[in-house]
C-alpha positions as CSV (number, residue, x, y, z in Angstrom):
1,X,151.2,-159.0,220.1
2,X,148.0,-157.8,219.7
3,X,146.9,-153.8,220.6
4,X,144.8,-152.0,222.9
5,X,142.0,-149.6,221.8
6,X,142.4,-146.1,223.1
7,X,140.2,-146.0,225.8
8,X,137.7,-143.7,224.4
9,X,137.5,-146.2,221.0
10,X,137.1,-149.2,223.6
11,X,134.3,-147.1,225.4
12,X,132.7,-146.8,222.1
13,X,132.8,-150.4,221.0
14,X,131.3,-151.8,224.3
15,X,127.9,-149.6,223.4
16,X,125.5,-151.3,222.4
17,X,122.0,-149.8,220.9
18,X,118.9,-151.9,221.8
19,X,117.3,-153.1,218.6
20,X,114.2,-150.5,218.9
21,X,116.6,-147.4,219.4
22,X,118.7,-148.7,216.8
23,X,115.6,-149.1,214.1
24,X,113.7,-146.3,216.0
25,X,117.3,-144.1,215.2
26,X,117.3,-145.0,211.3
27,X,113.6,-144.6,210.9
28,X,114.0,-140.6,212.4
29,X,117.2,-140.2,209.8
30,X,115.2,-141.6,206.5
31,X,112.1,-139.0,207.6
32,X,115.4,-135.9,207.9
33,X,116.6,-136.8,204.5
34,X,112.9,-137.5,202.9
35,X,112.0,-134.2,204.5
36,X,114.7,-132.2,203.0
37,X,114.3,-133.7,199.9
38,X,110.2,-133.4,199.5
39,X,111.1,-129.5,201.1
40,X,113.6,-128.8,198.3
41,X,110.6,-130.0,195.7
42,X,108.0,-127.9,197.5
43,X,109.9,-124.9,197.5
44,X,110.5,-125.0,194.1
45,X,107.3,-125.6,193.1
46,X,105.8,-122.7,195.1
47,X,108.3,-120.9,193.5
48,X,107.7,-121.0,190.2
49,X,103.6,-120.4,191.1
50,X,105.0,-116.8,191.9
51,X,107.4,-116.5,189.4
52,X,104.8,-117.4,186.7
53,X,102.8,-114.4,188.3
54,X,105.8,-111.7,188.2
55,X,106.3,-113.0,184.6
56,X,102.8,-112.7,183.9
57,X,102.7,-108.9,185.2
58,X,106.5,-108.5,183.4
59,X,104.8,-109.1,179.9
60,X,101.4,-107.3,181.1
61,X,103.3,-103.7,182.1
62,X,107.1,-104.0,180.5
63,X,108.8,-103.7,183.5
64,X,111.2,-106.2,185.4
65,X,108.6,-107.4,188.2
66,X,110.5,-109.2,191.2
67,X,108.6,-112.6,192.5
68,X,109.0,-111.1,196.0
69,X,110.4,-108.0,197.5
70,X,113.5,-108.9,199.3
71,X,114.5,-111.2,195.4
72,X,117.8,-110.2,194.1
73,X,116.1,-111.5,190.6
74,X,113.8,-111.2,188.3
75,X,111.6,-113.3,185.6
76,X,112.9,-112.5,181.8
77,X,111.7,-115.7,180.0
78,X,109.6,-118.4,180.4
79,X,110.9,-121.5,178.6
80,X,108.5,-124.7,177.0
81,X,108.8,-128.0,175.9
82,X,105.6,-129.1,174.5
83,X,106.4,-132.6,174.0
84,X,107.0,-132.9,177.8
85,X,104.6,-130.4,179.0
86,X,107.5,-129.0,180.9
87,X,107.3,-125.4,181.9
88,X,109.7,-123.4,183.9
89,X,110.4,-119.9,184.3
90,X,113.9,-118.5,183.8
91,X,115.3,-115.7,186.3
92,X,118.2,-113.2,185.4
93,X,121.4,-114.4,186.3
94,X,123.0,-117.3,187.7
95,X,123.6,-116.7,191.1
96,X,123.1,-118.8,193.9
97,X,119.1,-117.4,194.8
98,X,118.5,-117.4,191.3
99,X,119.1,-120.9,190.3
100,X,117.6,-122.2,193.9
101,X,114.2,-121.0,192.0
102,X,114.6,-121.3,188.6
103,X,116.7,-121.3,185.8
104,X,119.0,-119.0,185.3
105,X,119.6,-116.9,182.1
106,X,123.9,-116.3,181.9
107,X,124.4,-113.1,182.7
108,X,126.8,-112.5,179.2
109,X,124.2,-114.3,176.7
110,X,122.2,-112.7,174.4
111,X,118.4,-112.6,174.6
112,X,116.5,-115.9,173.0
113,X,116.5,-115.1,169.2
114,X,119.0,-113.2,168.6
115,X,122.3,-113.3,167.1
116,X,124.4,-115.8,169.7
117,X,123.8,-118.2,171.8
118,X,121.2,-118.0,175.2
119,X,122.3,-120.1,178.1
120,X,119.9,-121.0,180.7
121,X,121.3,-122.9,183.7
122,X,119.6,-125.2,186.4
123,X,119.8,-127.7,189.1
124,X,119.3,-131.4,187.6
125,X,117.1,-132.1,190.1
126,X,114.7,-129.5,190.4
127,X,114.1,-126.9,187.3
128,X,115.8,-128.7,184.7
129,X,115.1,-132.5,185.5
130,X,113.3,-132.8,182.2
131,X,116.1,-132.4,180.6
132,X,116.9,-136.4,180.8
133,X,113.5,-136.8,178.4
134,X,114.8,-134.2,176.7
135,X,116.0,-135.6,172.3
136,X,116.8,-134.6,169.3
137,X,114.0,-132.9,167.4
138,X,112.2,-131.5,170.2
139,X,110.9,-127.7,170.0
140,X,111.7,-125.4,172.6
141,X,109.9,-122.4,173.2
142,X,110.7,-119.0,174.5
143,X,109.1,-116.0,175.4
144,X,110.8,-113.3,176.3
145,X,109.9,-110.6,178.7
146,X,109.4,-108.4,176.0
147,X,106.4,-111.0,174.6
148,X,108.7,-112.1,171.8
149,X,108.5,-116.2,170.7
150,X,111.9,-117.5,170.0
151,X,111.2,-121.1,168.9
152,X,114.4,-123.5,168.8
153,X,114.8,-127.3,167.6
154,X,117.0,-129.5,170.0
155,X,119.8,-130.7,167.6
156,X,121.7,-132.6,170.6
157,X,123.2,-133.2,173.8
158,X,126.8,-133.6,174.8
159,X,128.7,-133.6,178.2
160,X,131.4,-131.3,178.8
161,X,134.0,-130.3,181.7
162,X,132.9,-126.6,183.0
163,X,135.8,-124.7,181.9
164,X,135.6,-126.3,178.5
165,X,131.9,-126.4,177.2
166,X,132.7,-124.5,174.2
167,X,130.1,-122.3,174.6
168,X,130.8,-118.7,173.3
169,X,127.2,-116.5,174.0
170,X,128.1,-114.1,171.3
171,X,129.1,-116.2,168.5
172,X,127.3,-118.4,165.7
173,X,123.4,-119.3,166.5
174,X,120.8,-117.8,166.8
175,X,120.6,-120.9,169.0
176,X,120.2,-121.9,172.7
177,X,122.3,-123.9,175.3
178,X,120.2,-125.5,178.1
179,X,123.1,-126.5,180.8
180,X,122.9,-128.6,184.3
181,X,125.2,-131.3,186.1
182,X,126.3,-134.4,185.2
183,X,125.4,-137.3,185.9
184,X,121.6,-136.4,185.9
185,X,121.0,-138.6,188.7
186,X,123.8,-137.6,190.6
187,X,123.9,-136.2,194.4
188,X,127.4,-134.6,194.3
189,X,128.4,-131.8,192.1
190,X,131.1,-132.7,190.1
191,X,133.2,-131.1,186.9
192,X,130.5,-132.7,184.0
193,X,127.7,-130.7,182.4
194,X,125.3,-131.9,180.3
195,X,124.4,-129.1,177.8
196,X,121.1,-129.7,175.7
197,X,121.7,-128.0,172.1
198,X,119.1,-126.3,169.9
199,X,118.7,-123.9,166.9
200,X,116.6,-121.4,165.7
201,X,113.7,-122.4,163.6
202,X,111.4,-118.9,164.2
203,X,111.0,-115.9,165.9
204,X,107.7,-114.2,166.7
């Protein structure tokens, strides 16, 4: 015996979109989601332009310079990859405003250089996309808001849950621990980081 549709499932099945709506309907949903996406790029790069300035005036006078008034942030390191000609400065903390424009230094790490590990965290899509060019023997660069150089050598990558990267900020190094989401192409966030590794090899 074969079953009725609800009424209100039947209504729906008998629509029918005229092939111009329908393409007209798909075309207006790719330009939402290109939109977001090329807005998501645009803020972060405009971001960074006056990040790069706080930073600028953070090493100039000493003092924690916010990017804008109403920031809950501030710059304290701008980190370089030479190889890649990747730039990015690195905001203190990892709260949600932070990491939306920039990295994000953990708020219990110790200062690049020093005794312990620094972890800087980002979106894989935005501030820390160059970390999937990222290999073994790389330099990263430093500086600190106090004009110090810490430069480290990327000894590896691995991926780890979360809860279970291993990392302890106040034990071993000096190194660094540059972390985002796995997979690096994903959309969704999931349990995976993918934590770039490197160790001390000077301090200016």
């Amino acid at each position: 015996m074969r079953r009725s549709l609800p009424p209100v499932l039947a209504h729906v099945r008998r629509l029918r979109f005229p092939p111009v709506a329908a393409a007209t309907l798909l075309a207006l949903a790719g330009l939402l989601l290109f939109g977001q996406g090329a807005y998501m790029n645009l803020k972060a790069i405009l971001a960074q332009i006056l990040l790069d300035r706080a930073f600028a005036e953070t090493l100039a006078s000493g003092a924690a310079v916010k990017p804008w008034r109403w920031a809950d942030t501030w710059p304290v390191a701008r980190i370089d990859v030479p190889r890649l000609g990747a730039r990015r400065i690195a905001l203190s903390g990892t709260s949600g405003q932070a990491m939306a424009f920039g990295p994000g230094h953990h708020e219990e790490s110790v200062e690049p250089g020093e005794p312990g590990i620094a972890i800087f965290a980002a979106h894989r899509d935005t501030h820390f996309s160059f970390l999937a060019d990222v290999v073994p023997g790389d330099e990263i660069r430093v500086t600190r808001r106090d004009g110090k150089l810490a430069r480290f050598r990327v000894t590896g990558t691995r991926i780890v849950r979360w809860d279970r990267s291993g990392l302890d900020p106040h034990h071993g190094g000096p190194a660094i621990a540059l972390v985002t989401c796995w997979p690096l192409d994903g959309r969704l966030q999931g349990p995976l980081r993918y934590v770039v590794h490197g160790e001390l090899i000077a301090d200016q």
